[in-house]
Phi, psi and omega in degrees: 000344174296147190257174179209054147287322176069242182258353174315116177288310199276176143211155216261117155250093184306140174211150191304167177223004186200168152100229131291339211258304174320315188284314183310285202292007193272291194319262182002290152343276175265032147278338192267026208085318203269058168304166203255095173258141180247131148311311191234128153289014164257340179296157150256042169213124162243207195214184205187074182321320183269024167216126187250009172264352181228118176319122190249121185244145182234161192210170172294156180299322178279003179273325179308314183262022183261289166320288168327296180332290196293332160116013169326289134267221207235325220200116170204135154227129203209186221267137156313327161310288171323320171296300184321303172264011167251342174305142184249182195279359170280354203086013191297323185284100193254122158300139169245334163209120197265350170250090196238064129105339177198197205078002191306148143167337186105113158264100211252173176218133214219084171272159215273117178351312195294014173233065206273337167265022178262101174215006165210149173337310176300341227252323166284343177289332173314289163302341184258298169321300213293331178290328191052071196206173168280199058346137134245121126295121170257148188193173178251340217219112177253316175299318183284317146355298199268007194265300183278337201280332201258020144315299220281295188219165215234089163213155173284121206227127183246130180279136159239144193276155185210156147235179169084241209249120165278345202311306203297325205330284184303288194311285216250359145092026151256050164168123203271039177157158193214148167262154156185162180281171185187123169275301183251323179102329180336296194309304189301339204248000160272342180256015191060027191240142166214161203276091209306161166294350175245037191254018180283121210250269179218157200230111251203167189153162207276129160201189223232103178240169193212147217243111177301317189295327204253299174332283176338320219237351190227091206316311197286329170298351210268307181311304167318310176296331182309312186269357183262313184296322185315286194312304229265299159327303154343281203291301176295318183303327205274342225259356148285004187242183170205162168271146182214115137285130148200168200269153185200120163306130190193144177285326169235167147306322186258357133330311184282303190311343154273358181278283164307323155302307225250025188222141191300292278203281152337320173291358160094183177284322187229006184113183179277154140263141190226127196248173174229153158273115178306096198245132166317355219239317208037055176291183172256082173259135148203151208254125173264150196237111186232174167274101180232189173267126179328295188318339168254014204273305185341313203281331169307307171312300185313301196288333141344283204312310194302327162257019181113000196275161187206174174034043179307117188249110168224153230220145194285201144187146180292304185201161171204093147284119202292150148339357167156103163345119158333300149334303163290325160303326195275335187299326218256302184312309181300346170251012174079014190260012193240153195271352195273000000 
């Protein structure tokens, strides 16, 4: 329960270090502002010009949440699988934002075809009582693993810890079943392995955790976090929408703004801005400033048109930042420092 920021100047932001998972989250970063500079692509370690008080260390994912745990570092973003089974019984470890957009995949529990009268758990309990024998599981996640099965069913189960390909396990027969994550499922169905119906384990994806103790106990880790959730929050809200200007014939401001409300798609997050135009004419124009969803804009345009609109501008966005993040509000609640 002790932190171990100590006497530590900086703060420690853990980040993946090889992979796929790395790369999403290096992209992630500067999209969101917080680019990453390595000096040395052989170093593991960088900087985040724009939090120039913290230190980027990169590592493996699972060692990322084994550090926040130990309060090693501060700050990692790594797989929900991994927080899941390395979380200890205090809680040191706090998700602070638990989806951030990628890294999908499953954690299943998964037997081999040749057991066609198998399709839910009990059905392995079944079988294995009727053998009068254990279950072995072979997994990577032997706590989580171990978790769901004495949920699930009341038989004696030997955990085997494996690394590399589970597949081969069940095939060569030092384990009658396997947990493992799956992305596509291809890989199970080339080795003939299928997924029970009740086998969903935990549903798992990248995400941005914090060492509770070290938040508690360290003003500047406390600060970081604020600009990591601020950018990151930002950035996923904003990165499904787009901005769109145009202009509308209108007797008021509040005439077109009801023209527009009165519309699906078009009314926006919180409703338009509605600005008036300076016309050579001295016409009645005014030019409206909205949100919508990248997914909607064909229906946006359409409804643009159906009130007078013209000269329709649309435009990315970066970011929308809310008056305080959600997210930072539920983080203040897990650490009791908020009045809600």
């Amino acid at each position: 329960m002790s932190n171990r920021f100590g006497n530590r100047q900086n703060v420690r932001i853990a980040l993946p270090s090889k992979g796929r998972l790395a790369d999403e989250t290096l992209s992630l970063m500067a999209n969101s502002g917080l680019e990453v500079k390595k000096s040395n692509p052989r170093q593991y370690e960088a900087e985040i010009p724009l939090l120039p008080g913290a230190t980027v260390l990169f590592q493996r994912a699972g060692d990322i949440a084994v550090s926040v745990r130990d309060g090693i570092v501060d700050f990692g973003i790594t797989g929900l699988d991994v927080v899941t089974e390395n979380q200890n019984s205090e809680k040191d470890i706090l998700v602070v934002l638990e989806d951030l957009g990628y890294g999908d995949c499953r954690f299943c529990a998964i037997i081999p075809e040749e057991f066609e009268d198998v399709k839910l758990i009990t059905d392995v309990e079944k079988l294995i009582k009727s053998d009068q024998k254990c279950l072995r599981v072979a997994t990577k996640f032997p706590k989580i693993t171990q978790r769901f099965f004495e949920e699930h069913i009341d038989i004696d189960v030997t955990y085997i810890v494996a690394e590399g390909a589970l597949e081969i396990a069940p095939i060569i027969g030092y384990a009658d079943m396997i947990t493992d994550l799956v992305s596509t499922g291809t890989t199970l169905r080339d080795n003939r392995l299928m997924i029970l119906e009740d086998g969903l384990i935990l549903e798992s994806q990248a995400c941005l955790i914090a060492n509770k103790n070290n938040l508690l106990a360290s003003p500047p880790v406390m600060v970081v976090a604020k600009q990591l959730v601020e950018f990151i929050v930002a950035y996923l809200r904003a990165k499904n929408n787009v901005g769109i200007f145009a202009n509308i014939n209108g007797e008021t401001p509040e005439k077109v703004a009801a023209l527009i409300l009165g519309k699906k798609v078009i009314r926006g997050l919180q409703g338009p801005t509605i600005s008036q135009v300076i016309t050579h004419e001295r016409e009645d124009w005014f030019a409206a400033h909205l949100i919508v969803p990248k997914s909607k804009l064909a229906e946006a345009i359409q409804e643009l048109r159906e009130i007078g609109g013209s000269g329709v501008v649309v435009t990315p966005v970066n970011y929308i930042f809310e008056e305080e993040p959600e997210a930072y509000r539920n983080m203040l609640k897990a650490l009791r420092l908020s009045d809600g």
